[in-house]
Every structure is written in structure tokens, then in C-alpha cells.
C-alpha positions as CSV (number, residue, x, y, z in Angstrom):
1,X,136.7,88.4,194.4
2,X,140.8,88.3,193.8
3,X,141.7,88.9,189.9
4,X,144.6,87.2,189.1
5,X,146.8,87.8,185.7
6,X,149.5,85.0,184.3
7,X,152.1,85.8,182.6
8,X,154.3,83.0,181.0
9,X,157.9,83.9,179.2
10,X,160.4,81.1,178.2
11,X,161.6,78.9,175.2
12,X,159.2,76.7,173.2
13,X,158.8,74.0,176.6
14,X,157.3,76.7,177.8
15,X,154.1,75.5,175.4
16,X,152.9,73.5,177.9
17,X,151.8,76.6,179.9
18,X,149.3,76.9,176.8
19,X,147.8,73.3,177.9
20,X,147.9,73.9,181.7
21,X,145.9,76.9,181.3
22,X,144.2,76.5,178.2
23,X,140.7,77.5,179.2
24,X,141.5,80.5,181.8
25,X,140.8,83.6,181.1
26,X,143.5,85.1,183.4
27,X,146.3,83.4,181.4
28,X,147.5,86.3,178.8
29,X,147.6,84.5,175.2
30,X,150.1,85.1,172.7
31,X,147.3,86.0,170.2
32,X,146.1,88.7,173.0
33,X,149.6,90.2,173.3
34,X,152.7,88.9,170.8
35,X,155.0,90.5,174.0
36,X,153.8,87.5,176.4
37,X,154.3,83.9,175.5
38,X,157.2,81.4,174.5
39,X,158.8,81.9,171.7
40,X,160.6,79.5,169.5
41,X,165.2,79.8,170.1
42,X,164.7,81.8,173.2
43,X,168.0,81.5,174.9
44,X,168.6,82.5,178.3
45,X,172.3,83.9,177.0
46,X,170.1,87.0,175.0
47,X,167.8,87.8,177.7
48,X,169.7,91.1,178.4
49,X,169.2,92.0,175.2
50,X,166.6,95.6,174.9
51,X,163.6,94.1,173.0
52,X,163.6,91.1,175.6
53,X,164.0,92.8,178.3
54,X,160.9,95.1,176.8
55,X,158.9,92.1,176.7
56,X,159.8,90.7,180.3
57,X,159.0,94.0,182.7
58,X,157.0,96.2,180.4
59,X,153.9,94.5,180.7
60,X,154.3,93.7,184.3
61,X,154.7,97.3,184.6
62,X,152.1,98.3,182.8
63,X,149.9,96.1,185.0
64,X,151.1,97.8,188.2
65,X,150.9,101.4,187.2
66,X,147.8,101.6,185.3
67,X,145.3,102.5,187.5
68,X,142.4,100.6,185.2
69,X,144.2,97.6,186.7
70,X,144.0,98.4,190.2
71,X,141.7,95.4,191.0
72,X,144.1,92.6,189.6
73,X,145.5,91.4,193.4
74,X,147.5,88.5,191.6
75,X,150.1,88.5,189.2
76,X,151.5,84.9,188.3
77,X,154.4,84.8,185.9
78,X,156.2,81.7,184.7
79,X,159.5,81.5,183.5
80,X,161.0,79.0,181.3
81,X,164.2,78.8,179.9
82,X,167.8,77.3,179.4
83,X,166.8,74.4,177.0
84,X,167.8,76.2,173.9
85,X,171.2,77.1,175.5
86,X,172.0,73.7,176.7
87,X,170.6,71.3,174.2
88,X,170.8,73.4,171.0
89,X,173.0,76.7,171.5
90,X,175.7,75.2,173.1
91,X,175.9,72.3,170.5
92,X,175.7,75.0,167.6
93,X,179.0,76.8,168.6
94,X,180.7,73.3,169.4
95,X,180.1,71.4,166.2
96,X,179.3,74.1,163.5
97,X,181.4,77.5,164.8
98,X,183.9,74.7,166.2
99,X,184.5,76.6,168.9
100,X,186.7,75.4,172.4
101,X,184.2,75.5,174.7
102,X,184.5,75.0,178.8
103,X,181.0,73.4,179.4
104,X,180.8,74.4,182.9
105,X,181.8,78.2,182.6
106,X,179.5,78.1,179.7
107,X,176.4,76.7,182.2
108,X,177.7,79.3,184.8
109,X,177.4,82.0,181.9
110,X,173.9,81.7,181.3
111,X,173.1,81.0,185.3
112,X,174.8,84.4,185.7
113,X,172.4,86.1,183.2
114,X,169.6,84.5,184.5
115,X,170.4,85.7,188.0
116,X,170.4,89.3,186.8
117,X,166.8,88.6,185.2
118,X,165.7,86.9,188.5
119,X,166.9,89.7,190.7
120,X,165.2,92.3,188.4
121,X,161.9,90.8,189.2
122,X,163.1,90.8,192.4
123,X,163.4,94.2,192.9
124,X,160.0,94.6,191.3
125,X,158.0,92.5,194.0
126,X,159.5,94.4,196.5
127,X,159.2,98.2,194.9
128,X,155.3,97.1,194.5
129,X,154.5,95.0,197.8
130,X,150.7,95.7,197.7
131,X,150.5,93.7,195.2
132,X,150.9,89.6,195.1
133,X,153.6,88.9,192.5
134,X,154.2,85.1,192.2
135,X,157.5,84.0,190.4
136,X,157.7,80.5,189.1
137,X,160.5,79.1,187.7
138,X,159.8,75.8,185.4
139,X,161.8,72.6,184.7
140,X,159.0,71.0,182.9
141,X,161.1,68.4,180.9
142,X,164.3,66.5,180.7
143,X,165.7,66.1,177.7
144,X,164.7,63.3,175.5
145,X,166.4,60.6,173.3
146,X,166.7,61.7,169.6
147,X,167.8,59.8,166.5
148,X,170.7,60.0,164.5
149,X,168.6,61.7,161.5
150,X,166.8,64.1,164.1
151,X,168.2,67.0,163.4
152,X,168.4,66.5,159.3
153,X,164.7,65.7,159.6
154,X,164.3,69.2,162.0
155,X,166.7,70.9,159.5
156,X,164.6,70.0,156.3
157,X,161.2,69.9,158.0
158,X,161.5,73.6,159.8
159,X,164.0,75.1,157.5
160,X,166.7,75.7,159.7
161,X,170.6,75.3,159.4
162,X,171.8,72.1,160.1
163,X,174.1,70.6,162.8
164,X,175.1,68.1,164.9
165,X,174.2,67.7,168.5
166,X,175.4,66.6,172.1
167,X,174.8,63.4,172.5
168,X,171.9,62.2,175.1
169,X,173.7,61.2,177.9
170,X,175.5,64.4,178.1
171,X,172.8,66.8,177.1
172,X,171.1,64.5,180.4
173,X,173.7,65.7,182.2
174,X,174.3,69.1,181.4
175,X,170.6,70.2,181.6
176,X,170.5,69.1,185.7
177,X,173.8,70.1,186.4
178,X,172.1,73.7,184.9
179,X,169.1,73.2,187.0
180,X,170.3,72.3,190.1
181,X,172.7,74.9,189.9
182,X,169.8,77.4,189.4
183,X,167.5,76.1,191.9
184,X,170.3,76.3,194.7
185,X,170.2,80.2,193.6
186,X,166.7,80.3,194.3
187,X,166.6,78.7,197.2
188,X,169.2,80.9,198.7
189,X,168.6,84.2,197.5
190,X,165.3,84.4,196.2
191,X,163.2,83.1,198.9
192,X,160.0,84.0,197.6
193,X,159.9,82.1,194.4
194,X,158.7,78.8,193.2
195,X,159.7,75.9,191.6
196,X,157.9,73.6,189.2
197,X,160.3,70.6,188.4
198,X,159.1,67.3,186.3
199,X,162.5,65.8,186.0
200,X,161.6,63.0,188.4
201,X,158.6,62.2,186.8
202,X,160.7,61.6,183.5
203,X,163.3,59.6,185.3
204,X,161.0,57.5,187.8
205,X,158.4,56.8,185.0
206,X,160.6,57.0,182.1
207,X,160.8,59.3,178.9
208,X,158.5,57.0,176.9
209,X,155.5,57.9,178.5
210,X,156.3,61.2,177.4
211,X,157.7,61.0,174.0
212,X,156.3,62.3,170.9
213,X,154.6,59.3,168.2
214,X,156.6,61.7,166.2
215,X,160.0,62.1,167.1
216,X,160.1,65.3,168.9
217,X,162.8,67.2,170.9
218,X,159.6,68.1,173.0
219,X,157.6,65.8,175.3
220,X,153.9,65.1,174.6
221,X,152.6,68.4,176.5
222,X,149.2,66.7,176.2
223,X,150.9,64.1,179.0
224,X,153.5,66.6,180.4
225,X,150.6,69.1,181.0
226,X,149.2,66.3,184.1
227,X,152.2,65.9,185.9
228,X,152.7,69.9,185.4
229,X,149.4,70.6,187.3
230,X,150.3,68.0,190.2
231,X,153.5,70.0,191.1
232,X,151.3,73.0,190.6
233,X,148.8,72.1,192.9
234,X,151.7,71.6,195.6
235,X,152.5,75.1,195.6
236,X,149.3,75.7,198.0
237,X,147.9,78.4,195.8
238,X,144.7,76.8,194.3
239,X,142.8,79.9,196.1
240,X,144.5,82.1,194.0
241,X,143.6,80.0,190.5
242,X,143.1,76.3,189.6
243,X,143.9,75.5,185.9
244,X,141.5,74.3,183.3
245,X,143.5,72.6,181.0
246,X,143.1,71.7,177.4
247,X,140.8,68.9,177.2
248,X,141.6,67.2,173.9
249,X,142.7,63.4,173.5
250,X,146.2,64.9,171.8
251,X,148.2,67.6,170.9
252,X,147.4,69.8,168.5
253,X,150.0,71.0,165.9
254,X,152.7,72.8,167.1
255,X,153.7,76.2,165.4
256,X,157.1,77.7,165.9
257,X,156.7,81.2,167.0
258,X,159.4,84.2,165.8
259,X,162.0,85.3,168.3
260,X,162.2,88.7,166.5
């Protein structure tokens, strides 16, 4: 019988991995390894940094070269990321370091670092071709309406510096001109990676059958989680593992997890 390992790496919408695959054992849980997981600020503009880069490849490595590890055939990994840069980082340096920032270069920026991450892992499936290496890139979200006392309530509440942010229409706007951007890179130079996007889903069915009964920047991943495992399902690789989700009635209480 195939063993499969999954790996998931992103911001915190990443978290919805933890529902998706919240009763298999093959998914690697932050409590099992701190180095595998979402993690609270994670911004795609600091991936290149050493520790991160530690924590993306050095436990894929680890699982190809150790020879106790020999019978995993399947390697899934999951990759989440750009929400912190576009709907948080990006607002930070506007309207507190009141900085004169080109919104396009900076979405090209971060697509420009990601690339480097993406061809990295690229290199690695084909420098270890017996083995079945399964990139997915996630859009699991689009960005949701927020109050005007969000962020003071986020500020206080969390204990975080306070600032303003884009407004909705344009943090809309930003975050698919970011995705579609990205997923035209895929589709043209990394072939053998999938997509997972939910955007539709929040536009055709619209963000309040998503949202929060608390006003949250994230979606209700107890909802999200479903519409994740339909686009899962279309990738055709239910041999390889079918998700047993998290079976309770709501979410349970979100912690923030340390970036350092």
C-alpha cells in the first residue's frame, strides 16, 4: 500500500488545511513538527529569508534522504500565501510607514519571490523523480468585508500595532490581480503543479455564507473547508488520499501561531 505524507506551509488561511485533513494521519501537525504548518504574518515578501527557507525544504529533504522513509511513495505539500502581503503588509507600509508605494510593482515583488520559492521545489521534484512530489498552490479565500472598528478591535483583542487598512473593494482587487498573475506562472512554467482556487465560490455564492458570527478577516473554515474538498477532489488524486475532515458543527478557537 502507497504511504503518502502532507505537508502544508502558508499564512494563517492556510488553517483550513487543519479542517480538510483533520483526522489523517498522513497530514504532518504543527504539534508533531513546529517547522510544518501555517503560521500567523507569514508574508510571501520574507520567504527568502534562512529560517524559512529551513522550514520549507528541510523537511522535504529529510523525507527523501532518510532511508527509514523509503516506503513513503507520496509527498503532498500545500502552499498558501500572499494574504498577509496584500491585505495587511502592503496596507502597514502605506498608512503607518506612509510610504509611496506603486501597487502593481509591489504585487510583481512578491510574485517574483514566490517564483524563486516555486522553482526551488521545482528543481526538487525533478532531482528526486522516483518519488511522487505533489505541489499545490491554494487560493482558499477572497478577502472579506470588514468594519470600520476591525482593525482597533484586532489591535486590542490580539495585541498588535494598530493601523488602517485598504479598503474592500481594492483589497478585492488587488488579491486577484495577485492570483491570477501567479496562476498564469504556473500554468506556464510549472506544469506539474496544482491549483486549489475558492474565489468563485465566494463570488457566485457570496461572502456571507462564509463569514465569521464574529467579525473575522478569515472565512468560516468550518464552511470553507467543503468547498476546499470539492476542488480537491477535482484534482483526480483520491487514490493517493481522500480527506477526513473535522467533523464538528463549528469552528473551534482559533490560536495565532509565532512566525519566529
Amino acid at each position: 500500500m502507497n504511504k503518502t505524507i502532507i505537508l502544508n506551509y502558508g499564512d494563517s488561511q492556510g488553517e483550513v488545511l487543519d479542517y480538510v485533513f483533520f483526522n489523517n494521519n498522513e497530514y504532518i501537525k504543527y504539534n508533531e513538527d513546529s517547522r510544518i504548518g501555517w503560521r500567523s504574518g507569514w508574508s510571501v515578501r520574507g520567504l527568502l529569508k534562512e529560517e524559512h527557507q529551513k522550514r520549507l525544504f528541510d523537511p522535504l529533504y529529510e523525507i527523501l534522504n532518510c532511508n527509514k522513509n523509503n516506503n513513503i511513495d507520496n509527498i503532498i505539500i500545500f502552499l498558501t500565501f500572499g494574504s498577509v502581503d496584500i491585505e495587511w503588509n502592503l496596507s502597514y507600509k502605506l498608512y503607518k510607514l506612509r510610504e509611496n508605494i506603486d501597487k502593481n510593482n509591489f504585487i510583481n515583488e512578491i510574485i517574483i519571490i514566490y517564483d524563486k520559492i516555486l522553482k526551488k521545489f521545482n528543481e526538487i521534484c525533478i532531482e528526486y523523480n522516483n518519488k511522487n512530489i505533489i505541489i499545490i498552490l491554494v487560493f482558499p479565500f477572497e478577502p472579506l468585508p470588514l468594519s470600520k472598528d476591525y482593525m482597533k478591535n484586532f489591535s486590542k483583542k490580539n495585541n498588535t500595532e494598530f493601523y488602517n487598512i485598504l479598503s474592500y473593494t481594492e483589497r478585492v482587487n488587488l488579491w486577484n490581480i495577485y492570483c491570477n498573475k501567479l496562476i498564469n506562472i504556473i500554468n506556464h512554467n510549472y506544469s506539474r503543479f496544482k491549483i486549489i482556487d475558492l474565489r468563485n465560490y465566494f463570488k457566485n455564492n457570496g461572502y456571507n455564507n462564509y463569514i465569521n458570527k464574529e467579525e473575522d478577516h478569515h472565512p468560516d473554515l468550518n464552511k470553507s473547508k467543503d468547498i476546499f474538498i470539492i476542488e480537491f477532489n477535482k484534482l483526480d488524486i483520491k487514490s493517493i488520499i481522500i480527506p477526513s475532515p473535522y467533523q464538528g458543527l463549528s469552528m473551534y478557537s482559533h490560536i495565532r501561531r509565532p512566525l519566529y
